[in-house]
C-alpha positions, 0 to 999 in steps of 0.5 A, spaced: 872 148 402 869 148 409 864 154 407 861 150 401 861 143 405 857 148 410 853 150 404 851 143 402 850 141 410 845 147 409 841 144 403 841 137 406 840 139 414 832 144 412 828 138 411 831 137 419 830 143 422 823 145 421 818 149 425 813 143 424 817 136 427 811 131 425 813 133 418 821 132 419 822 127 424 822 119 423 822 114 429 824 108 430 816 105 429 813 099 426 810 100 419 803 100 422 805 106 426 808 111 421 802 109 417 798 111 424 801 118 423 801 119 417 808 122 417 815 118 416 820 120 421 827 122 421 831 118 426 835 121 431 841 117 430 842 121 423 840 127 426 846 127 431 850 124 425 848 131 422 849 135 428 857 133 429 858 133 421 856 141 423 860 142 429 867 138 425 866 144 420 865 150 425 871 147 428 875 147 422 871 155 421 874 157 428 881 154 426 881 158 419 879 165 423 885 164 428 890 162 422 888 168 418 889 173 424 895 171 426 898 172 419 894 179 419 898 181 425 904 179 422 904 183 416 899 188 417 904 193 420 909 191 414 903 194 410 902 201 413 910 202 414 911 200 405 906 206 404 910 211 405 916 208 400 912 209 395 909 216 397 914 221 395 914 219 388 907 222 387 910 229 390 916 228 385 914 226 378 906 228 378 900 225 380 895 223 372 891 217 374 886 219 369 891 219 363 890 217 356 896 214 352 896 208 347 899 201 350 896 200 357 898 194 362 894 192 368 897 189 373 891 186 377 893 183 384 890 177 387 890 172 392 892 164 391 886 161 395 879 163 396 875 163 402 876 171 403 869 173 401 868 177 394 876 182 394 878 177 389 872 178 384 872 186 386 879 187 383 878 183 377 872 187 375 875 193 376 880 190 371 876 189 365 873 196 367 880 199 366 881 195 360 874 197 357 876 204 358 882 204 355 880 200 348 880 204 342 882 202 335 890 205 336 891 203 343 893 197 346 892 193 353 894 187 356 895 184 363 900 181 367 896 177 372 898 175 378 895 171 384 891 165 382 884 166 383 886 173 377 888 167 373 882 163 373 878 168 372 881 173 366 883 166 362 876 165 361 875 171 356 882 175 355 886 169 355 890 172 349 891 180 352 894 176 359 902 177 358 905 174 364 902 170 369 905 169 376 901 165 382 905 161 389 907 168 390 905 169 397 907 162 400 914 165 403 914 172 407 915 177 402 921 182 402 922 188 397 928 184 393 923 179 391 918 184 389 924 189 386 926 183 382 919 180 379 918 188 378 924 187 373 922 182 369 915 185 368 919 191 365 923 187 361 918 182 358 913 188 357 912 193 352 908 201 356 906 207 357 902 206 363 902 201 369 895 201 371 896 196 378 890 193 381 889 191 387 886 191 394 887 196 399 887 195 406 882 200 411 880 194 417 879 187 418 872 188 414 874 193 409 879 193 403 878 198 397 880 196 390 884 201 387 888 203 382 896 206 382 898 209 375 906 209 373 908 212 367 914 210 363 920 215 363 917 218 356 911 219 357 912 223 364 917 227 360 913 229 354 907 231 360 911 235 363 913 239 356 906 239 355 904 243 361 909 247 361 915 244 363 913 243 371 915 235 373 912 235 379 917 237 384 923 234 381 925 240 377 926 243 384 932 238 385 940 239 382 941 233 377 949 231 379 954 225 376 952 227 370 946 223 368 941 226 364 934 227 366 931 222 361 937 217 365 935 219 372 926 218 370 928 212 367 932 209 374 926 213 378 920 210 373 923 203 375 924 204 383 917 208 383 914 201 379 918 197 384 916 200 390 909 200 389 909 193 386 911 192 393 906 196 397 900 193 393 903 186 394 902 188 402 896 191 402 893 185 398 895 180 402 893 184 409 886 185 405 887 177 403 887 175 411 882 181 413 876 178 409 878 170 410 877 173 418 871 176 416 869 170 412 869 165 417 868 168 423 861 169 419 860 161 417 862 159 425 856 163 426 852 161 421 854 153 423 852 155 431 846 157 428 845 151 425 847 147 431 841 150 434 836 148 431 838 141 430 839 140 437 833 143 438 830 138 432 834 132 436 830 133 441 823 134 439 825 128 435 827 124 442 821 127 445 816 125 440 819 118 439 819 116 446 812 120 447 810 114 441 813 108 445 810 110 451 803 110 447 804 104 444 807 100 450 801 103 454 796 100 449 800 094 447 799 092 454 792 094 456 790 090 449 793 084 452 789 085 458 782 086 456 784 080 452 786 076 458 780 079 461 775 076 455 778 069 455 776 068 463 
C-alpha cells in the first residue's frame, strides 16, 4: 500500500520537481501575467499539499520498517535453533536432492502479505522450475501451496495440478505442534514420492536464497538403499529394538523428517519475510526523503519566483499610475 501510493506519488509530483521552475511552477498571476510569462505556474498551496502527502507516506514507511524489525528479532533466533532439528536426518537417511522418481509434490512457501521485495516471485519461479524438471509422460507433479502470495500467483496457470491450499498461516507465533499437525494432513491428503519443499532461507536482513529441502517416502529411500548396496545412510549403523520393522521405523521417521523441516522452512521463510519488508521500506523512506528534497526545493523556488513577480508587478502597477498622475497635471 504505502509503496505504491509512493509510486503513484512519484508519477504526479515529476512535473513539480523539475530543474527548470518556469516550466513547473504557477503563481497566483493575473491572465494577463501568465500570458506575459509565457508558462503557467503551479501554485505553492498544491506544492505543500504534495509535500505532506509524501512526508504521511514516509511516515507509514518508517513505522512498517520498525514493525518488521521488531518481529525479525522475535523469530529469527527461533529460526537458527529449528536448523538443527532437521539436520540429522540427512546424516541418517542419505541426502538425494537431485533424484528422479514418478509422483512429485512441491511445497512451495510464501508469505501472506507483499511489500517484501521479489522472495515471494523467487520461490514461485523456482517451483515452476521444479515442476518443469520433473514432468514427463509417466510422471506426476502437484503442488501444495502455502501462503497467499504462492496462491495467487500458481492459480493462474496450474490451478488444477494445486492439491492443497493453506494461507493465515502465520497470523499467531508458530510452534512445532501446529506445524506436526499441518504436516500430517498434507501426508494424508497426498499421494508421493518426493516432497520437494520451497522456500526462502534466511542469511541476513538483505539476503534470503530459495532453496529446496527433499523428503523421500519410506519406500523410495529403501529401494534406494537396495540399489546402492544396502547402505542407508548411517541408520544401518543403529540396532532396531521393540519389534518394529525397518519399513515401520522409515515410515515414523519419514513423517518426523517431513514435519521437522516443514517447520524450519516455515521459520526460515517467515525471518526472510520480515528481513526483506525492512529492507523494502527502509529503501521507500528514502526514496520519500529524497522526494521531499526536491519538493521542498521546487516550493521554494515557487515562493521565491512568485514573490519576485508581485513585487514587479506592484512596482510597475505603481509607477504606471505615477507617470499617469504626472501627464494629467
Amino acid at each position: 500500500m504505502a509503496m505504491s501510493a509512493l509510486r503513484r506519488e512519484g508519477r504526479r509530483l515529476a512535473p513539480l520537481i523539475s530543474a527548470n521552475p518556469t516550466n513547473v511552477l504557477r503563481s497566483s498571476l493575473a491572465p494577463s501575467e501568465q500570458a506575459f510569462l509565457g508558462v503557467r505556474f503551479a501554485s505553492t498551496q498544491e506544492v505543500q499539499n504534495r509535500m505532506r502527502s509524501v512526508q504521511n507516506i514516509q511516515k507509514i514507511t518508517k513505522a512498517m520498517k520498525m514493525v518488521a524489525a521488531s518481529k525479525l528479532r522475535a523469530v529469527q533466533s527461533r529460526t537458527e535453533n529449528s536448523r538443527g532439528i532437521w539436520q540429522p536426518f540427512t546424516a541418517l537417511l542419505g541426502d538425494t536432492p537431485g533424484i528422479d522418481v514418478k509422483k512429485n509434490v512441491i511445497v512451495t512457501i510464501t508469505s501472506d502479505r507483499g511489500l517484501c521485495g521479489g522472495m515471494n516471485s523467487k520461490a514461485v519461479k523456482l517451483s515452476r522450475a521444479l515442476y518443469k524438471l520433473n514432468a514427463g509422460p509417466d510422471k506426476e507433479s502437484k503442488y501444495v501451496v502455502v501462503g497467499e502470495k504462492a496462491k495467487a500467483q500458481l492459480v493462474r496457470d496450474s490451478k488444477k495440478d494445486i492439491e492443497i491450499c493453506i494461507t493465515e498461516l502465520q497470523k499467531n507465533p508458530l510452534n512445532y505442534t501446529q506445524i506436526s499437525v499441518l504436516a500430517d494432513d498434507i501426508l494424508k491428503n497426498v499421494e508421493y514420492d518426493a516432497l520437494r519443499i520451497v522456500y526462502n532461507k534466511f542469511q541476513s536482513v538483505v539476503s534470503s536464497v530459495p532453496s529446496v529441502a527433499t523428503v523421500l517416502s519410506p519406500e523410495v529411500v529403501e529401494r534406494e538403499a537396495e540399489a546402492g548396496g544396502g547402505k542407508l545412510g548411517d541408520l544401518d549403523s543403529y540396532e532396531i529394538e521393540g519389534g518394529e520393522t525397518k519399513s515401520e521405523v522409515l515410515q515414523n521417521l519419514s513423517e518426523f523428517q517431513f514435519s521437522c523441516t516443514m517447520f524450519n522452512a516455515i521459520l526460515e521463510n517467515a525471518c526472510s519475510e520480515q528481513g526483506a519488508r525492512m529492507a523494502a521500506m527502509d529503501g521507500a523512506s528514502r526514496n520519500a526523503g529524497d522526494m521531499l528534497d526536491r519538493l521542498t526545493l521546487a516550493y521554494n523556488r515557487s515562493l521565491s519566483l512568485s514573490l519576485s513577480l508581485s513585487h514587479t508587478h506592484t512596482h510597475t502597477h505603481t509607477f504606471a499610475r505615477t507617470h499617469k498622475d504626472m501627464h494629467m497635471h
